[in-house]
N, C-alpha and C positions, 0 to 999 in steps of 0.2 A: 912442150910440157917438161918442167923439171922436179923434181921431187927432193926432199931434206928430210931426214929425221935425227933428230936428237932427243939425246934421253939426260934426267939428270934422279940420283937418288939424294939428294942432298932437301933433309926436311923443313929445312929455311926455307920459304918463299922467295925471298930477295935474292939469295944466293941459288934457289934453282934456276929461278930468274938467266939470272947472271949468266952461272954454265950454260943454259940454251945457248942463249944467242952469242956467246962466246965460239961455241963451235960452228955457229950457220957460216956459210963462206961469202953471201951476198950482203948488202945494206939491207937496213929493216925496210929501209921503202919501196923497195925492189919488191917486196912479196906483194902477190897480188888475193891470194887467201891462206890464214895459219890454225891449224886445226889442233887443239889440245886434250889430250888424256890425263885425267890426272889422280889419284888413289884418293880417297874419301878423308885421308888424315890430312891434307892440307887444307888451310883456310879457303874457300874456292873462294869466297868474294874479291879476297887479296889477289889471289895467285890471278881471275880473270879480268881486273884493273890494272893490274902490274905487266899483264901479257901485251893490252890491248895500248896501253901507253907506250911500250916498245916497238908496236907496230902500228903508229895512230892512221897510215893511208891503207891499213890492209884491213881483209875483210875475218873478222876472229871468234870463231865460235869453239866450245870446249864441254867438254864432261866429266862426270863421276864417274868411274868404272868401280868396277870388281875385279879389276888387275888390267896390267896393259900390255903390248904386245909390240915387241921390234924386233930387227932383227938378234938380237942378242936372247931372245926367247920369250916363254911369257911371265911375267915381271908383275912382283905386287912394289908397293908402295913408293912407286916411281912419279914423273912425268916425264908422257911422251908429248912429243911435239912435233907436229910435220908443217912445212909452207910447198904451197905452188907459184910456180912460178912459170906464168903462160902467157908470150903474148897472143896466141889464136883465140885465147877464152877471155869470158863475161864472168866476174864472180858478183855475188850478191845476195845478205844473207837477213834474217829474220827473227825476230822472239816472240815467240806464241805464249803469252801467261793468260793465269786460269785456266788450261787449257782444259780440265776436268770439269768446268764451271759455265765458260765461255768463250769455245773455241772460238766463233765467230766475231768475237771482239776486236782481233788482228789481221780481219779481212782485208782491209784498205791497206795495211803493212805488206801483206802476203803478194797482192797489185803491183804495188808500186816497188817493189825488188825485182818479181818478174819482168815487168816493165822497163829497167834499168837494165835489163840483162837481155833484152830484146825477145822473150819467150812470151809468145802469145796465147793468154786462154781463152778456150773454147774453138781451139785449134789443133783437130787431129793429127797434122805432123808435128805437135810443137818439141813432141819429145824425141825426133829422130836429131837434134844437134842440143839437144839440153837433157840435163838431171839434177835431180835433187838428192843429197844429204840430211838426213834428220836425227837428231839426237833429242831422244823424250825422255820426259822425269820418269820414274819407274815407281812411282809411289802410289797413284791416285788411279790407276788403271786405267787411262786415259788415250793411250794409242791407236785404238779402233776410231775414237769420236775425233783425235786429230785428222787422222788419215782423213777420215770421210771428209773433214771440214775442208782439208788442204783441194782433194780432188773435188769437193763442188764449184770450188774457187776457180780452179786451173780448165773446167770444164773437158778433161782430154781424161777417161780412165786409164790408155795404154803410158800414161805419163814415165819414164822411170824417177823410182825413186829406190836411193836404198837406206837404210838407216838403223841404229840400235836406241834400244832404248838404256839408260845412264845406270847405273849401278853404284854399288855399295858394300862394305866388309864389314860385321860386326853386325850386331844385335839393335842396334838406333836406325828405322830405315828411314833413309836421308837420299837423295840424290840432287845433282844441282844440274842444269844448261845453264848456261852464257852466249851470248853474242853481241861484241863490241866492248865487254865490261860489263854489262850489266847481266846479273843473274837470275833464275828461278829456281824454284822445288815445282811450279805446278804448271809445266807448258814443254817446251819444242825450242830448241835454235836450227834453224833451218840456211844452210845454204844451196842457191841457187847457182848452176853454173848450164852456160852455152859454150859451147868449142868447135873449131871445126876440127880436132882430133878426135881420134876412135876411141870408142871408151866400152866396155863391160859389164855389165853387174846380171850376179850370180847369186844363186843361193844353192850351198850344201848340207844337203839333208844325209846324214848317217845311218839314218833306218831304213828297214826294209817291212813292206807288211807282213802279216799272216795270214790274212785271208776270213780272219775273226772280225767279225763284223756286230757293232749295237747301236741300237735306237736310243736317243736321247729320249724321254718319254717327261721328264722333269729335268730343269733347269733355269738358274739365274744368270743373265749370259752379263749384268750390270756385275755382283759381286764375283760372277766367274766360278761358281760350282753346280755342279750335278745331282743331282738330288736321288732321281733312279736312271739304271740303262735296262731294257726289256720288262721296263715297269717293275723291277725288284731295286732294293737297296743299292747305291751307285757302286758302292765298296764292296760287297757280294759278289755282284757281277763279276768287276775286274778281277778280283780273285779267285773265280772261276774260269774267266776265260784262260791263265795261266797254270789252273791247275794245281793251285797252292792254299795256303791258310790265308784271312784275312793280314794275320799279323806278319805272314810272311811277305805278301804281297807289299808292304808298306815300305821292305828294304828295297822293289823292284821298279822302281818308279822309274827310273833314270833309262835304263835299259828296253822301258815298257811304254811308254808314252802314247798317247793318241794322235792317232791320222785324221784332221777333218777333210771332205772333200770340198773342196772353193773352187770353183770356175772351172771343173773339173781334173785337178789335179789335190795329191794329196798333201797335206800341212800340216807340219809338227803344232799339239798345243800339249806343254808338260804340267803335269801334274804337279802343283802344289805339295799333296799330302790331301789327308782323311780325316773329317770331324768325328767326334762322339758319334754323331746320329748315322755316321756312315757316307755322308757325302763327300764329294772330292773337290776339292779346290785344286782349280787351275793358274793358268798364268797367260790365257787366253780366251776368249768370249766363244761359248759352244751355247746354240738356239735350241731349243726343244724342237723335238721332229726331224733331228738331223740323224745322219748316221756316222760313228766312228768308227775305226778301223785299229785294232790294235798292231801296234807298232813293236820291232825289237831290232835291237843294234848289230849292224852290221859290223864291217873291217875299216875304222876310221882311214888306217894309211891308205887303202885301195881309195877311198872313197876322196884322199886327199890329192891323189894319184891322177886321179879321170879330173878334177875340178881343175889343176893347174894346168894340164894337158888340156882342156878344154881354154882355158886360157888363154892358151900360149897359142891357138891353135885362130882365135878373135881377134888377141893383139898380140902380134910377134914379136914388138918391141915394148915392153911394157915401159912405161915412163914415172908413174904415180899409182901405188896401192894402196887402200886401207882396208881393212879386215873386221868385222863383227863382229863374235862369235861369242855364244852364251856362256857364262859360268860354269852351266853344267858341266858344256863337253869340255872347258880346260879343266875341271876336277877328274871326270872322266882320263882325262890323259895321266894327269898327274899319277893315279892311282894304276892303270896299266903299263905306268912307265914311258911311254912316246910322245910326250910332250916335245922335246929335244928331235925326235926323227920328225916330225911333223915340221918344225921351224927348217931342219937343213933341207926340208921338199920346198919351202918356199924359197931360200934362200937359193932355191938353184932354179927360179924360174924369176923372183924378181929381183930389179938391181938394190933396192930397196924397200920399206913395206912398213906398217906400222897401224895400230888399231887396237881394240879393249877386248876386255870381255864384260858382257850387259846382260840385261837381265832379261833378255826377246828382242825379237829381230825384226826390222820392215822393211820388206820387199812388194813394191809395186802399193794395190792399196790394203795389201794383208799384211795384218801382225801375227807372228810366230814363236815359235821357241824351241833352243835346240839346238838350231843350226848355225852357219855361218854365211854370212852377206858381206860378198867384196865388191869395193867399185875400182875396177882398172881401167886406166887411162893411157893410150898409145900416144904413135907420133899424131 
């Protein structure tokens, strides 16, 4: 397994273009998958034609971010770009459109990649030598109804996948996937891959609970808001349970977030914000009758500390990284200043690395937010 990453800030197309593959050290034909990040001011339809034409035998899927992520730190208005290059692995990749509408329209798609890549579903080892990659529009809230679609399809729940969902800067929400050239706003590019190398995927959660606990008593888990918790006002609550004014509560979102419990473990879902009438919108699907758990942030470095040590600890050679990780917590960084010590922790665990920040995270068959989702690949 070999890894590349190149970065270009040059707002030409054609000439980011250019610089990429100026700096790779192999032929384009040589790559066997090229994954692209790329900031919401480029044309993506261009930039994912222009990529996929550079590399017409490899397998090329790409996104929107909300900034991107290499070694050189985290980065707005770039493109990043990584290739693999492996001959022990299967790559093979997918576009889910509609995916808000009709996930299941790219059933026979989703088949026949597998298929291609020797992963068999309805096969409970299938995911001890394969994972998946998914990159979702971030528009149409559509992550939970992929997910579910993909793992009916794969018939394997333990499947790994990891993936982020696309993001975007500015006030117009937009996000785009591609795979092969061709793009969306409303679906999934998904690659498939088989290896016989060792591989990782993790997810880093920054919070810790308190022990505060409420009942979902109302809620719309399709538009993603709470209506009440303990059968009072959803916004009341929360701002009781920390002990503040409502309108205080509204600065403390970031720090405060909700725990659901899913297969028994706990899972970031971040809050939105608060309507008029007091409900809270999320940025993940919460059912009535559940219970949440309120969440408050811990010590990011520490927490950056045990993830790559845990890493390092699964693959001792790391060969190929890419990294998740929400918007929030690189604003979070930005603002307590260790955006900068966070990148030299990875740089002193991997030989290379490269990844976005998105708007939620997918790990396995939950969608989150918050956190950070890396897939590392050994010898």
């Amino acid at each position: 397994m070999e890894q590349e990453v190149v970065v270009s800030r040059s707002p030409d197309v054609q000439r980011a273009v250019d610089e990429l593959c100026g700096k790779l050290k192999r032929r384009p034909s040589e790559y066997h998958a090229v994954i692209f990040m790329a900031a919401i001011s480029y044309d993506f339809n261009e930039l994912s034609q222009t990529i996929k034409n550079r590399f017409p035998t490899s397998e090329v899927i790409g996104t929107s971010t909300a900034g991107e992520i290499s070694p050189q730190g985290f980065l707005n208005d770039t493109v990043v770009l990584t290739t693999m290059y492996s001959t022990e692995s299967k790559v093979h990749g997918v576009l889910v459109e509609n995916g808000s509408k009709y996930p299941i329209g790219n059933k026979a798609d989703i088949e026949n990649a597998l298929q291609y890549c020797g992963i068999q579903c309805n096969n409970p080892m299938s995911g001890r030598n394969a994972f998946a990659i998914t990159f979702i529009n971030g528009v149409y809230n559509a992550e939970e109804t992929i997910l579910s679609n993909f793992y009916s399809i794969i018939g394997n729940d333990n499947f790994p996948l990891a993936g982020g969902t696309a993001g975007f800067t500015g006030d117009t929400p937009k996000t785009f996937v591609s795979y092969n050239g061709k793009v969306t706003q409303d679906g999934a590019a998904m690659l498939f891959v088989k290896t016989t190398c060792k591989f990782d995927i993790r997810q880093e959660d920054i919070f810790n609970p308190t022990g505060k606990r409420m009942l979902v008593t109302a809620s719309n888990p399709i538009d993603r808001t709470i209506s009440t918790l303990n059968g009072l006002p959803a916004q009341t609550v929360y701002a009781q349970q920390l002990g503040v004014s409502e309108k205080e509560a509204a600065e403390m979102t970031f720090e405060n977030p909700f725990g659901r419990y899913l297969n028994g473990a706990l899972h970031i879902a971040a809050l939105s914000g608060f309507t008029p009438d007091k409900k809270i919108g999320l940025f993940a699907r919460v059912v009535p009758n559940s219970t949440l758990e309120m969440m408050h942030i811990g010590d990011p470095r520490q927490k950056a500390d045990e993830t790559c040590s845990g890493i390092k600890s699964a693959i001792p050679s790391p060969k190929f990284t890419l990294l998740m990780t929400c918007i929030t917590r690189t604003m979070a960084f930005n603002r307590m200043k260790i955006g900068s010590e966070i990148i030299r922790k990875y740089n002193a665990v991997f030989p290379t690395f490269c990844g976005f920040s998105c708007y939620g995270e997918q790990i396995g068959r939950i969608h989150c937010n918050q956190t950070l989702v890396s897939v590392v690949i050994g010898e």
